[in-house]
N, C-alpha and C positions, 0 to 999 in steps of 0.2 A: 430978808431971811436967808442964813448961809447954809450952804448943803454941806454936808459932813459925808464926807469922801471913804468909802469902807478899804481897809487894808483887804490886800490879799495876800493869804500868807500862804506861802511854799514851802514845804519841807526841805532841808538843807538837803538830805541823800537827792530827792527828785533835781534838785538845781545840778549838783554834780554830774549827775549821771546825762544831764542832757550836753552841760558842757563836756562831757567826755564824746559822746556822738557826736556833736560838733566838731568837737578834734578831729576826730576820725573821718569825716565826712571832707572837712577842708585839706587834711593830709591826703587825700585819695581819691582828689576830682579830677582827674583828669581822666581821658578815654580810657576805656581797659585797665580800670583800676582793680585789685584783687578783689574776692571776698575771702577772707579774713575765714576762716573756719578750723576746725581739727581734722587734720587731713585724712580723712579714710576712702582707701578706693578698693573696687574690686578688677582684677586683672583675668584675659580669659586663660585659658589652658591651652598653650602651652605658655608660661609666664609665670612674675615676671622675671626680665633679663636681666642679669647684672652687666652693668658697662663699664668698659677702663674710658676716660675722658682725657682727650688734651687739649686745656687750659690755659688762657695767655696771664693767669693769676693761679697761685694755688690755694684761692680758698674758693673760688668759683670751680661746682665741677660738678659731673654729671653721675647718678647713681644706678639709673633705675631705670627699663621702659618695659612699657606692655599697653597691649589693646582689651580696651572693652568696646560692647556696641558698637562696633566700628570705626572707632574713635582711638586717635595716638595717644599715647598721655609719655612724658618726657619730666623725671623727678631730677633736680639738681638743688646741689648746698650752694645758699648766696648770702651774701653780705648786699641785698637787694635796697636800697633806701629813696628810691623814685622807682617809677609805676613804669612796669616794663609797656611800650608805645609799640613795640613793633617785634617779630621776631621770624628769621626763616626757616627755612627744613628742604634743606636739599637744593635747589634751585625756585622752591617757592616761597615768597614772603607774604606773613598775615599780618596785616595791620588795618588801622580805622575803616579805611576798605573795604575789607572783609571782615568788618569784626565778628559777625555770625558763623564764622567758622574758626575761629578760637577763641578762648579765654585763660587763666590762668588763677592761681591761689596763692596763698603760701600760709604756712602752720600759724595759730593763735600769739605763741612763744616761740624765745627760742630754746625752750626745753620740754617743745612737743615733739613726738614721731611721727611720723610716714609711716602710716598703717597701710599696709598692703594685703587682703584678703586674712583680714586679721593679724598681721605678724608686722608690731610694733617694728619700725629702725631709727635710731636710734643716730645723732651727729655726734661728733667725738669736739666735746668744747674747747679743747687744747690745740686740736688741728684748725676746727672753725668757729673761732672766737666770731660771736656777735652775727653768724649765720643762721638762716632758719632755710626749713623746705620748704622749695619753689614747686610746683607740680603745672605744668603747659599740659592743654587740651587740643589736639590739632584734628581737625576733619580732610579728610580727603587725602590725609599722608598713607603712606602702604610703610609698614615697620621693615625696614633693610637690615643687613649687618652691619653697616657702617653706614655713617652719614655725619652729616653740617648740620650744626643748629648755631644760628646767630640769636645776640638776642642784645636790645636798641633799648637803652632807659633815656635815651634823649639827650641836648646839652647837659654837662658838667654831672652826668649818671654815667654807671657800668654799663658798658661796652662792648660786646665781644661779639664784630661786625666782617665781613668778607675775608679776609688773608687774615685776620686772629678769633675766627668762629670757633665754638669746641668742633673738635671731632669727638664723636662716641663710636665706640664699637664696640658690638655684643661680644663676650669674651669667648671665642671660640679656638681651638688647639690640637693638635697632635703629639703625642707621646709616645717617640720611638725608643724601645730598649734593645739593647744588644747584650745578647749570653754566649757565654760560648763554653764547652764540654767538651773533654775527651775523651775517647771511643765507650769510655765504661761510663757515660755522663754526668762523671764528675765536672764539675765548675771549676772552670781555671780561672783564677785572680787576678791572672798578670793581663794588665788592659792593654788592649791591641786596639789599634783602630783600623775600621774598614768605610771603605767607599760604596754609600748607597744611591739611589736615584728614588726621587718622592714624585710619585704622580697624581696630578689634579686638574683642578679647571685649567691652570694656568699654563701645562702643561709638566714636564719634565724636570726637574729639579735637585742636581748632586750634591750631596752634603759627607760630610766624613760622620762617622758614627764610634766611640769608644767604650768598647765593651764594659759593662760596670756603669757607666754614665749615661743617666736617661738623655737624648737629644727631644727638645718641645720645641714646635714649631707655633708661634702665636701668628693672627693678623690674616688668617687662612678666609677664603671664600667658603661658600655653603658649594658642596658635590659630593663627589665621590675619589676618594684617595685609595692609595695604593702604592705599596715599598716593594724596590728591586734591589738584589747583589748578584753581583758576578761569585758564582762559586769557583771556590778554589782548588788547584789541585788536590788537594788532602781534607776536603774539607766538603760537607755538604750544608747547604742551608734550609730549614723552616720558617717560614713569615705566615705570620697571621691573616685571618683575610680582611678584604680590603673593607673599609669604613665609608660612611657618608655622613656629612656633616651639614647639619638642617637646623631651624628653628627646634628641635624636639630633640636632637642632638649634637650638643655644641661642644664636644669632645671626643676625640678617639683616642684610642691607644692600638700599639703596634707592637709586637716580642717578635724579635729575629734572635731565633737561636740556631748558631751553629756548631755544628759537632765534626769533631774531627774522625778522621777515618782509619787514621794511622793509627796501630796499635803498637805502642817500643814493645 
């Protein structure tokens, strides 16, 4: 007597969709492989920072940093195509090792945003073709002004390891202007340039300043600043008072106005 063997039939969507998670699963076995989400974070206050980044590529680059929960989080555009294995921060590196103290993501598409505390951003696809957002998780990092982040996809992967790490830096500045008035406070036009002195962490620092021409000082530490001039025989000076540049403020500005004394 022969057994008659029952079909089992499977709906073509259900077949697909498991081959698709099989893709996905086999694309992303290795340690430290992303998960795949739409990237929504919350940042605490003060944050977050925008960073200028320097890049041994210019589609790889750094946008973004802020802490929540005590927690780094580091947003950069990549052309990412193997499972970042390793990556460091400063002089520490997190990999398999430690994998409990980071992890990483990156956006669904590449025509998702990096939501941050609500506020969609957005890659511009002409600058980074075929890039999506990366967003790194780092425990035990303290957020600085500046810093290294390397970051390791492995043999024949993106790279960007010891002497070509990015550098990020939270965008911080000074904005010195110079005016200058005679005796009845009218503004004279004709640009004169004078010699000032900037002081900071770093110490003492002489720069020339051109009346009419804001001078910005980038790439500054977090302290306390502070502008000198030598006044001139005919001439007295006001400066603003001095600034300090913090997480909470990542800009000052400075108005040195002087006015002459001489009356024709």
């Amino acid at each position: 007597m022969k057994h008659r063997t029952k079909k089992l039939f499977i709906p073509l969507s259900l077949v697909m969709s498991m081959l698709l998670l099989m893709g996905l699963a086999t694309a992303f076995a290795k340690d430290k492989d992303p998960e795949i989400v739409e990237t929504s974070y919350t940042a605490d206050t003060p944050g977050p920072f925008a960073v200028k980044c320097t890049s041994p590529n210019k589609k790889t680059e750094a946008k973004w940093v802020w802490t929540h929960n005590e927690k780094l989080y580091i947003a950069i555009i990549a052309n990412i195509k193997k499972p970042l294995e390793q990556v460091s921060y400063g002089e520490a590196t997190y990999n398999s090792g430690n994998s409990e103290l980071w992890q990483w993501w990156m956006t669904d598409s590449l025509d998702s945003p990096l939501i941050i505390n609500g506020d969609p951003k957005y890659i511009d696809s002409n600058k980074n073709k075929g890039s999506r957002w990366v967003v790194i998780e780092l425990a035990n990092a303290p957020l600085t002004g500046s810093f290294l982040l390397g970051l390791d996809c492995g043999p024949d992967g993106f790279n960007a390891w010891g002497d070509e790490a990015l550098l990020l830096e939270i965008e911080r500045s000074l904005t010195i202007t110079k005016v200058v008035q005679d005796a009845s406070g009218n503004i004279i036009d004709i640009p004169e340039t004078f010699a000032i002195t900037v002081s900071g962490p770093e110490g003492d620092k002489p720069y020339n300043i051109t009346s009419g021409t804001p001078l910005v000082l980038t790439g500054l530490l977090y302290g306390e600043y502070s502008v000198t001039e030598q006044d001139a025989d005919n001439y007295n000076v006001q400066i603003s008072d001095p600034v300090t540049l913090s997480m909470e403020n990542a800009t000052g500005v400075f108005l040195l106005l002087t006015r002459s004394n001489h009356i024709p």
